[in-house]
C-alpha positions in Angstrom: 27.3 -15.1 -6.2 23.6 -13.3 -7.2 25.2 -10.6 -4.7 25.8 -6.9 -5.5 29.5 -6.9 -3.6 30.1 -10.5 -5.6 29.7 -8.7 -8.8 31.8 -6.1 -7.7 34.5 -7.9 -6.7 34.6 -10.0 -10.0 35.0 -6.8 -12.0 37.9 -6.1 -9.7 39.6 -9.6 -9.3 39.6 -9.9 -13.2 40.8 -6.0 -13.9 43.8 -7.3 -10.6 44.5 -10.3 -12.2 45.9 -8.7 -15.5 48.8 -6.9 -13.7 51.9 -8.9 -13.6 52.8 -7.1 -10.0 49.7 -8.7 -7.9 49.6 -12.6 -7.3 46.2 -13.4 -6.3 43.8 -15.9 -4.7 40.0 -15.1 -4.3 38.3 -17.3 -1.6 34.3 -17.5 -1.7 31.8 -20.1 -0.8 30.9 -23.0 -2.4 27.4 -22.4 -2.7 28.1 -22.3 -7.1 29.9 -25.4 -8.2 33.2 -25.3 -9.7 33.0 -24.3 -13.4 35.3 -25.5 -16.3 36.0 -21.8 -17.1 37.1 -20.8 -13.4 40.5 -19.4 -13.4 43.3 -20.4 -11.5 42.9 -17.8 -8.4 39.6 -18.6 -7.8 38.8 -20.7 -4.8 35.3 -22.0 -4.2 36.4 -23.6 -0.9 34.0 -22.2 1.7 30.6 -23.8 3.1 30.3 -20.5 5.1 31.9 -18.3 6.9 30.9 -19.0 11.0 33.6 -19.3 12.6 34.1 -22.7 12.8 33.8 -23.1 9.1 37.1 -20.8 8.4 40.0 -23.5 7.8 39.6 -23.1 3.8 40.8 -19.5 4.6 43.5 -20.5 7.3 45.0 -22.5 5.2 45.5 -20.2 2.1 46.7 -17.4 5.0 49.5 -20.7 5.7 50.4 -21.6 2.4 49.7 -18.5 0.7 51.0 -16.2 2.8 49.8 -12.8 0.9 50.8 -9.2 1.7 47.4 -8.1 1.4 44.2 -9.6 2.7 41.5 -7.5 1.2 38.4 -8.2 2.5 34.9 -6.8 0.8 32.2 -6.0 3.8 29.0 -6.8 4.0 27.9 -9.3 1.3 25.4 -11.4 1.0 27.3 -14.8 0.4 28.6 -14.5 4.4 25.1 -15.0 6.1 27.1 -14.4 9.4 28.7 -12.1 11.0 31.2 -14.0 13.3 33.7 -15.1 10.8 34.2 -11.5 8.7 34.5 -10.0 11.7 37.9 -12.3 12.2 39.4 -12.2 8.8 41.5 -9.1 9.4 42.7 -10.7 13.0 43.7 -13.8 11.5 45.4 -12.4 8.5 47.6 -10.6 10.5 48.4 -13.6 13.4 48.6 -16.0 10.4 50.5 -14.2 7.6 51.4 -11.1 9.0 49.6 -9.5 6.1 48.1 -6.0 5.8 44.5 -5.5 5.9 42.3 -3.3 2.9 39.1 -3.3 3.5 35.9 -2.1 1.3 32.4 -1.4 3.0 29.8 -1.4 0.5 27.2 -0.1 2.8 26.5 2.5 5.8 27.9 1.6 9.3 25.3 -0.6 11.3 24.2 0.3 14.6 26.7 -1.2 17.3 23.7 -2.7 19.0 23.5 -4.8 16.1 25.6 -7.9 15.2 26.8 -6.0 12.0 27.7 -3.1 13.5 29.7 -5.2 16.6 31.1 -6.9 13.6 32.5 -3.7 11.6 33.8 -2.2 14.9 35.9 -5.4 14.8 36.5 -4.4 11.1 37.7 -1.0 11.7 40.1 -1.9 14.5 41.8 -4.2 12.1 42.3 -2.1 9.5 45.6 -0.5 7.7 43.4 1.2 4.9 39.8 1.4 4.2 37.9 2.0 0.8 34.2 3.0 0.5 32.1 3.7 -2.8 29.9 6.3 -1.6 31.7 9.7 -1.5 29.7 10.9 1.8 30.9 7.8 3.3 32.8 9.7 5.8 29.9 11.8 7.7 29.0 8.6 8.4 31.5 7.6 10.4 30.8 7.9 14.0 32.9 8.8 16.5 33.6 5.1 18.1 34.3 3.7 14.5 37.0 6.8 13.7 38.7 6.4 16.8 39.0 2.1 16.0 40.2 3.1 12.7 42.6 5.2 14.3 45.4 6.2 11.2 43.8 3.7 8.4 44.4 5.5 5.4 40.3 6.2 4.0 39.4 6.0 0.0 36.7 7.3 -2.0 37.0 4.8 -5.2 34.2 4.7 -7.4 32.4 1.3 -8.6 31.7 1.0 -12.3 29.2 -1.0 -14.3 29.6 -5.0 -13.3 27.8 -6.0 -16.7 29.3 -5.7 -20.3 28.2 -2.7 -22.4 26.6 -4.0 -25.8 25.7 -2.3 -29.0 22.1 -3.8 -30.3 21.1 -3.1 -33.9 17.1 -2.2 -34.3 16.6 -5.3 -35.3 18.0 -7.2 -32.1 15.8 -4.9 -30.0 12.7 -5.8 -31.7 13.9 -9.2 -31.6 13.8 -8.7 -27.9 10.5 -6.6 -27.6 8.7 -9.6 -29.7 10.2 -12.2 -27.1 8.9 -10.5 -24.6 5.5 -9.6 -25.5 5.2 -6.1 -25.3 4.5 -5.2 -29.1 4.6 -1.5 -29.4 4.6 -0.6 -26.1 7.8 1.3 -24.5 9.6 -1.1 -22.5 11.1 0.3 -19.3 13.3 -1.5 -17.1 14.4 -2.3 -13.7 17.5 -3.6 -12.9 18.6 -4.9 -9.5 17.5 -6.6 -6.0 13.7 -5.4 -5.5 14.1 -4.2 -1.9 11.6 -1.9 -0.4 14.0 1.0 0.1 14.8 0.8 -3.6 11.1 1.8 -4.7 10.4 -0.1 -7.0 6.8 -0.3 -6.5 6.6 3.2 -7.8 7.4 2.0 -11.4 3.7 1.1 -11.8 2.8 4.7 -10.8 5.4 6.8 -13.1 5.0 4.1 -16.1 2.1 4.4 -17.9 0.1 1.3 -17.8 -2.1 2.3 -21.4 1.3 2.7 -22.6 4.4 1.1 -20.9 5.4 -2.9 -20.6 7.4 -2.9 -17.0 10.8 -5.2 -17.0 12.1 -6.0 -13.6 15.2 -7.8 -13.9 16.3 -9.7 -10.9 14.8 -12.3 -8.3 11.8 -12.5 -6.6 10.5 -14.7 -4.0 6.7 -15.1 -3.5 7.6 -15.7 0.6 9.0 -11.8 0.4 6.1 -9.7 1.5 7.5 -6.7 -0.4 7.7 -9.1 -3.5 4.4 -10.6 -2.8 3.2 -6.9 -3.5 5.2 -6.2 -6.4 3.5 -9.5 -8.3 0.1 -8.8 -7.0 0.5 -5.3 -8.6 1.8 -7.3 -12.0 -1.2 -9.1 -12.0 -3.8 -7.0 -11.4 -5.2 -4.1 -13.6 -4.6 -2.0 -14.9 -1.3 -4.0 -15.8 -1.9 -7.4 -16.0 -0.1 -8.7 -18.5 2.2 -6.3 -19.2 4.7 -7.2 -16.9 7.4 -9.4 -17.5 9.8 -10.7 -14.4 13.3 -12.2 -15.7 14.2 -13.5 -12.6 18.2 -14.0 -12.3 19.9 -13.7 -15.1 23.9 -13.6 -16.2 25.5 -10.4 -16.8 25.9 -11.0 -20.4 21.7 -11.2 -20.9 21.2 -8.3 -18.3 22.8 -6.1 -20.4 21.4 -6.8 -23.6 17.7 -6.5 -21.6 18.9 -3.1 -20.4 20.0 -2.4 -23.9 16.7 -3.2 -25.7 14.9 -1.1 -23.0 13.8 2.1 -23.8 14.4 3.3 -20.2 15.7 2.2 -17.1 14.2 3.4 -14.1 15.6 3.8 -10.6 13.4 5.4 -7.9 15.0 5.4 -5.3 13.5 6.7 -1.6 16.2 7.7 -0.6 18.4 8.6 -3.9 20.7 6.9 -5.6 24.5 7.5 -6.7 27.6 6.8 -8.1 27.6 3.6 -5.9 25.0 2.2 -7.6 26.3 -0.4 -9.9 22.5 -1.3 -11.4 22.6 2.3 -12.7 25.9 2.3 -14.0 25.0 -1.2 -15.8 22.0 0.8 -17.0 23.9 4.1 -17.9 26.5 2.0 -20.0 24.3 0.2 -22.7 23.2 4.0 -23.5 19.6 3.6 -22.7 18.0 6.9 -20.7 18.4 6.2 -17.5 15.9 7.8 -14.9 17.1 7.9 -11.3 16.3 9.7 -7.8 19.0 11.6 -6.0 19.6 14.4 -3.4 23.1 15.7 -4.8 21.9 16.3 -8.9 18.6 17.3 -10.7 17.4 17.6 -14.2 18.9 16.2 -17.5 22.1 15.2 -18.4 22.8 15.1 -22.0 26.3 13.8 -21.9 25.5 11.2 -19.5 21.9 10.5 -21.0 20.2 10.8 -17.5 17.6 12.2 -15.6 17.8 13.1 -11.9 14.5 13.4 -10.3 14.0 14.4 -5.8 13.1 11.3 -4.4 9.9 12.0 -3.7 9.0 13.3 -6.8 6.9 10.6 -8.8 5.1 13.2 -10.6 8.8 14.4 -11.6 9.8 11.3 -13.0 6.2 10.8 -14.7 6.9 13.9 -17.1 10.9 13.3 -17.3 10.0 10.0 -18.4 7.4 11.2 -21.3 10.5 13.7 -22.6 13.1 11.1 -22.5 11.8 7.7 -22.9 13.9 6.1 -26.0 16.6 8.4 -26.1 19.9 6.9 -26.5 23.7 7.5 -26.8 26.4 5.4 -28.0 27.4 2.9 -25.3 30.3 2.9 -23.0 33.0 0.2 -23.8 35.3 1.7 -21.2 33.7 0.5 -17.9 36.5 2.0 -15.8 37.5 -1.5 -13.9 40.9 -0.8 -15.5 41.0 2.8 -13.7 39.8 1.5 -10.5 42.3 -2.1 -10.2 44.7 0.6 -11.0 43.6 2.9 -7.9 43.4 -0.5 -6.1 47.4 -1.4 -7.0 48.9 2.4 -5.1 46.8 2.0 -2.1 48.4 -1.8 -1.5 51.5 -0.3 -2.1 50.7 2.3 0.5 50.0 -0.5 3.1 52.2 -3.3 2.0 55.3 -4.1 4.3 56.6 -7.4 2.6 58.1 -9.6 4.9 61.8 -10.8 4.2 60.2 -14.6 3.4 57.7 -13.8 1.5 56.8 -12.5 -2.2 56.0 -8.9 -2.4 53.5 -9.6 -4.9 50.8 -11.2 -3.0 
């Protein structure tokens, strides 16, 4: 799925699948045909998720009858709210199983159909893991009290791209492709929402100077991405812009390995739950990113934390740091985190006399 939570739970189904104690099954939509190179616990079998749409997934709870159901909340392959606000209700009438869940962003209002359906969520729950460590202040009152003794988490998300090692030759193999000569190529990596800032690339680059990369979708129909091409083509950096549009992991990271930066401005800071950061932070490239917990210059980690409002900030960080680089980072921590995964399904599992324990 070209979703953020689909990524993520790729990385994590893989890193699961390699442990001879979990038996898995992944069910998603069937929006992406089947491919020859699908593995066997992958199940393209939904056409969405309302719910009338849901007997793909009551009929792995019947003949599957897992230990676990672990559903990832909120993604953008669900579209609806109806039928993921079910899937812990039905795990349990239908297999009996225990429920994990993962929210991936901040609680919804309740006045919203989101936040009814993560109340529904919380009730539901036997353990709960979020990848933002202040997840908890943000737990109201209402939403504590549903998830009454869930067990909480704080596990961390990783890079959901490969790290690669370029030779100087690759990277100007790359730079000639796309047309920026000897200009410094700064990236972006990621969905171009407005809360992400990206607009503010074309005022901390340096248009006499830079060639922007924005990798990742756009849609002319977006206002927000209406105004991030207009910007493209205008002076003073028309023609310097190149848009990817989607691309596999594999080729995001070699783009984010051939940049010279990679560029996150977040409004409202970024973290260790950003998994475009971490994909950027991996291939070694200098990595320039907002945030309200850190500041300055990382040498060990090759980044730069800038406030969020501070585009002057990032302006100068970026003229100190642009083309630094440190050796990648092969170990992208999936193994750690499926690992982390593994003790709290043992926590939560009760295996029922009929079935395996391993599901």
């Amino acid at each position: 799925m070209r979703c953020g939570v689909g990524d993520y739970t790729r990385c994590l189904a893989e890193s699961l699948a390699g442990y001879e104690s979990i038996t898995l099954k992944v069910l998603t939509t069937v929006s992406l045909p089947a491919h020859d190179g699908d593995p066997s616990w992958l199940h393209r079998s939904m056409r969405n998720w309302q719910l009338g749409s849901l007997g793909p997934y009551l009929q792995l709870l019947r003949d599957f009858q897992p230990n676990i159901v672990h559903a990832q909340y909120p993604a953008r392959g669900y579209s609806v709210w109806t039928g993921p606000a079910v899937i812990p209700i039905l795990a349990r009438a239908w297999s009996r199983a225990s429920v994990v869940e993962t929210w991936h962003e901040y609680p919804y209002p309740a006045s919203t159909m989101a936040g009814c359906a993560m109340l529904a969520l919380a009730a539901a729950a036997n353990a709960l893991i979020y990848v933002r460590p202040d997840y908890p202040q943000h737990i109201n009152e209402t939403l504590s009290k549903l998830l009454g003794r869930a067990k909480r988490h704080f596990v961390p998300n990783a890079s959901v791209v490969p790290a690669v090692q370029l030779t100087d030759q690759e990277r100007a193999q790359t730079r000639a492709d796309l047309g920026c000569g000897a200009r410094r190529l700064i990236a972006f990596f990621g969905f171009a929402h407005p809360h992400k800032g990206v607009d503010r690339l074309f005022h901390i680059a340096d248009p006499t100077r830079d060639h922007l990369m924005l990798i990742g979708e756009l849609y002319e129909n977006d206002p927000y991405h209406a105004d991030l091409i207009r910007l493209a083509t205008s002076p003073p950096w028309r023609g310097h812009v190149t848009f990817s549009g989607f691309v596999e992991p594999a080729r995001a990271a070699h783009l984010l390995a051939s940049a010279d930066a990679a560029v996150f401005p977040f409004l409202e800071g970024g973290g260790v739950w950003n998994s475009s950061v971490h994909a950027a932070v991996s291939q070694g490239t200098f990595t320039l990113m907002t945030s309200h917990e850190r500041s300055g210059y990382s040498v060990t980690e090759n980044v730069y934390y800038a406030i969020p409002s501070g585009v002057d900030q990032m302006r100068v960080a970026l003229t100190q740091h642009v083309g630094t680089r440190i050796p990648p980072d092969t170990t992208a921590g999936w193994d750690t985190i499926a690992k982390r995964h593994i003790e709290i399904y043992g926590e939560v599992c009760q295996p029922v006399q009929d079935k395996d324990a391993r599901r």
